[in-house]
C-alpha positions in Angstrom: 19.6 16.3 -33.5 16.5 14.7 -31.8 15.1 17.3 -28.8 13.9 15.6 -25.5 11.7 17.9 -23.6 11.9 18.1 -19.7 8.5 17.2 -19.3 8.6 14.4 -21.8 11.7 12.6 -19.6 9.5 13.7 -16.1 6.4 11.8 -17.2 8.4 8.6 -18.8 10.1 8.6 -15.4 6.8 8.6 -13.5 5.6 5.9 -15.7 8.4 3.6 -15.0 8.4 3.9 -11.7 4.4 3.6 -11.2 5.3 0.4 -13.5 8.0 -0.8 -11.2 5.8 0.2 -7.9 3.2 -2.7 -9.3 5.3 -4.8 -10.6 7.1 -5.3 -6.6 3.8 -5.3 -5.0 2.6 -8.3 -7.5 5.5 -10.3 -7.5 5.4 -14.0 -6.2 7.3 -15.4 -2.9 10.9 -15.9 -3.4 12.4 -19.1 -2.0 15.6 -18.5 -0.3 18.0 -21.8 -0.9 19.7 -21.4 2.4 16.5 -22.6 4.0 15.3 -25.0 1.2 13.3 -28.3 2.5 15.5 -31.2 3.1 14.8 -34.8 1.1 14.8 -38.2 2.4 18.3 -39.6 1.8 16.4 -42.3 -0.7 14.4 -39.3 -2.5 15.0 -39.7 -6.0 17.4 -42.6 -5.7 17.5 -45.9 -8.5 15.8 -47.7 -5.7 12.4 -45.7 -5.7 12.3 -45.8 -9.7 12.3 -50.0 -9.5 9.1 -51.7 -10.3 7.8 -53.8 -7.6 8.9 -57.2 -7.3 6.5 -58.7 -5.1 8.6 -59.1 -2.5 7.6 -57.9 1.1 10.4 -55.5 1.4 11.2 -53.0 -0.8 14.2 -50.5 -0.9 13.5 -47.0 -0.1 10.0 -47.9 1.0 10.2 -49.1 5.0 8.3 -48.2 7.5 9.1 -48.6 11.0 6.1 -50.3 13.0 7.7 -49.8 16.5 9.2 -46.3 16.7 7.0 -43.1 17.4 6.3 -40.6 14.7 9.0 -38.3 16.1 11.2 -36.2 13.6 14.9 -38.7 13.9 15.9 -38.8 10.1 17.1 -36.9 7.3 13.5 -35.4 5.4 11.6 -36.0 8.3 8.9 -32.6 9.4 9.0 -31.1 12.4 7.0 -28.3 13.6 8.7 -25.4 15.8 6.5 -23.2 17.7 7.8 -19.5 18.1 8.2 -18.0 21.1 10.1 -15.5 21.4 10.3 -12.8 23.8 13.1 -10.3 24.2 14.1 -6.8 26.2 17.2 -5.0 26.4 18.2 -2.1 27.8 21.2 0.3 27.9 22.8 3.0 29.3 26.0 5.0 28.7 27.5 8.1 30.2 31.2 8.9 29.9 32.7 12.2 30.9 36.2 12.9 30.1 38.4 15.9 30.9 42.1 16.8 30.2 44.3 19.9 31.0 48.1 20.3 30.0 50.8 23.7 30.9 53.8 23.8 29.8 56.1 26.9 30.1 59.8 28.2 28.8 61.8 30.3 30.1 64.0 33.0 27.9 67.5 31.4 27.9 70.9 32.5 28.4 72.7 31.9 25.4 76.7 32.3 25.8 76.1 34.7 29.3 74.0 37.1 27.4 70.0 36.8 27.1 68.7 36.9 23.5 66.9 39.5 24.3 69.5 42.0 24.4 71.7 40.7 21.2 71.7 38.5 18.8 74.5 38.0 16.3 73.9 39.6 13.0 70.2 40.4 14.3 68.8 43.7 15.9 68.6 43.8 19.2 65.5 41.9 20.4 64.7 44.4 23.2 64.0 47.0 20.4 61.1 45.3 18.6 58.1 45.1 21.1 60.2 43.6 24.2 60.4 40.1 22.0 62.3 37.1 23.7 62.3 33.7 23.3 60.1 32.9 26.5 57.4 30.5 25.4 54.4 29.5 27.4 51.7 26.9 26.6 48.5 25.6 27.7 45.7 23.5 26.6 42.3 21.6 28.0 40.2 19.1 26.7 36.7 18.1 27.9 34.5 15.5 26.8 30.9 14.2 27.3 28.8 11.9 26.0 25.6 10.1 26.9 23.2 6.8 25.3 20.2 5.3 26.1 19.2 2.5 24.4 16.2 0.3 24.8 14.5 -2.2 22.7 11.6 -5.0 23.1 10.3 -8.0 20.2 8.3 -10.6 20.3 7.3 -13.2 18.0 4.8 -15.9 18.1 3.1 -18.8 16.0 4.9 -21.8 14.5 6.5 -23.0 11.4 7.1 -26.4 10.0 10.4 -27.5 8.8 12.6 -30.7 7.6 15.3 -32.2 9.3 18.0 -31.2 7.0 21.1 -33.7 8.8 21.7 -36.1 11.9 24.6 -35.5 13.8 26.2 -38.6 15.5 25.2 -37.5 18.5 21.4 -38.1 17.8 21.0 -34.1 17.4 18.9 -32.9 14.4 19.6 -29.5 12.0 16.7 -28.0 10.8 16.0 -25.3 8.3 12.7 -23.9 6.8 10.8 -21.4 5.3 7.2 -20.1 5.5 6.1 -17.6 2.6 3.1 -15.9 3.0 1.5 -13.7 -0.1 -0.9 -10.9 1.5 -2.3 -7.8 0.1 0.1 -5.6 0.0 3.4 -7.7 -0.4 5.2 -11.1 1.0 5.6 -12.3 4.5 8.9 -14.7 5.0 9.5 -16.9 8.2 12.8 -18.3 7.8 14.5 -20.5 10.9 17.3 -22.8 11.1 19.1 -24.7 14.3 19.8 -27.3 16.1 17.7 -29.7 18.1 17.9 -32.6 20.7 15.4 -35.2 20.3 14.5 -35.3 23.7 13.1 -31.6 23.3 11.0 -32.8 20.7 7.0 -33.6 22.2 4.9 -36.0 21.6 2.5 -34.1 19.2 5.8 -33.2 17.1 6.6 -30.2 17.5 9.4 -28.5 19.8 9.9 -24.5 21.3 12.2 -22.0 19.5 13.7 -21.5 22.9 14.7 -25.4 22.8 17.0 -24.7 19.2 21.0 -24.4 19.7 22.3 -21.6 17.6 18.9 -20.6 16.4 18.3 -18.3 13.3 15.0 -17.2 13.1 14.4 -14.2 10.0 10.9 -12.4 10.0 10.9 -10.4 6.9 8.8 -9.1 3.9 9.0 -6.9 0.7 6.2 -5.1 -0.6 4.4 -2.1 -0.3 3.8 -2.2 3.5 7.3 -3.3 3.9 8.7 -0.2 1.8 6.8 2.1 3.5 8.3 1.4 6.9 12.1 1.6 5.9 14.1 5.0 5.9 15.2 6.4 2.2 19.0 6.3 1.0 19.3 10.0 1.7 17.6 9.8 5.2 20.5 6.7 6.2 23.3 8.8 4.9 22.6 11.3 7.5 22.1 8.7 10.2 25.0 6.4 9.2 28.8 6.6 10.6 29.6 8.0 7.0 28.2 11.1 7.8 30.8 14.0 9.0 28.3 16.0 11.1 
């Protein structure tokens, strides 16, 4: 039988986890497929792989001499320039309070109250005054008070593809920024939808301007562990949690 000290399993615990610890704080970016950049609709098609035939036009190659350099098509970059700004406050007081009687007389059961005699029961009279009187009462109260308040901001900008045209003219966009700092990753992740005439002339358009915006600001990391709340410490402040 092969004997594992205490100490031995302690210090190959430590190990792995100093191990893992580095591991998370040098890992690379992840890309997140739901906000992957959008392609041309002629990106990788037969018509780009042609050779050149000499003619002035070639498939999957125009360019439009007359039109502004606007985002309008599928692939095209647009630049979205965050700024958000957002406060909200609540407040919730409830006070609730219930009170309930109810009382019984002792009956008369066949002329004669059960006090005096029952059949094939001692008299009820002889054990402590007993009767079948019955009274009942009860109250309920009830408080409870919230305060909630909460302000974010966000600010800078982000480039992303236009990912589909609508047949209205409208443009879906979707993009990431990944950002590898000291200490861990940085993600900027946005998607939405955006009218053309919202759009400048340098390019770019306001995150206020995007219908049914998503905008993430996240990271992993060091920095990013240190500021989340263990397992145990959400138990106790989750609904789970009896007390």
């Amino acid at each position: 039988m092969i004997k594992i000290s205490f100490a031995t399993v302690l210090r190959t615990a430590l190990a792995l986890g100093v191990l893992t610890s580095l591991a998370a704080c040098e890992a690379p970016p992840r890309r997140d497929p739901e906000f992957a950049v959008s392609y041309p609709a002629a990106h990788g098609s037969p018509a780009q792989s042609q050779a050149a035939t000499g003619a002035i036009f070639q498939g999957g190659y125009d360019v439009a001499l007359f039109e502004d350099l606007k985002a309008h098509r599928i692939g095209d970059i647009l630049t979205v320039r965050l700024s958000e700004s957002n406060q909200a406050a609540k407040s919730n007081n409830n006070a609730v309070t219930k009170s309930g009687s109810s009382k019984l007389d002792n009956p008369t059961i066949l002329g004669a109250k059960p006090e005096f005699l029952l059949p094939g029961v001692l008299p009820l009279a002889a054990v402590a005054n007993n009767s079948l009187e019955t009274d009942l009462s009860s109250s309920n109260d009830y408080s409870g008070k919230a305060d909630s308040k909460q302000s974010n901001s966000l600010n800078g900008s982000i480039t992303v593809t236009v990912a589909d045209v609508l047949p209205n003219g409208n443009l879906l966009i979707r993009g990431e920024k990944r950002l590898n700092l000291n200490q861990g990753n940085e993600y900027i992740k946005i998607s939405g939808m955006v009218r053309p005439v919202d759009v400048g002339t340098d390019n770019s358009v306001l995150s206020t301007k995007i219908a049914d915006a998503t905008i993430i600001y996240s990271g992993d990391g060091a920095n990013a562990d240190s500021s989340k709340v263990g397992w145990l410490g959400r138990f106790f402040m989750s609904a789970a949690f009896p007390f």
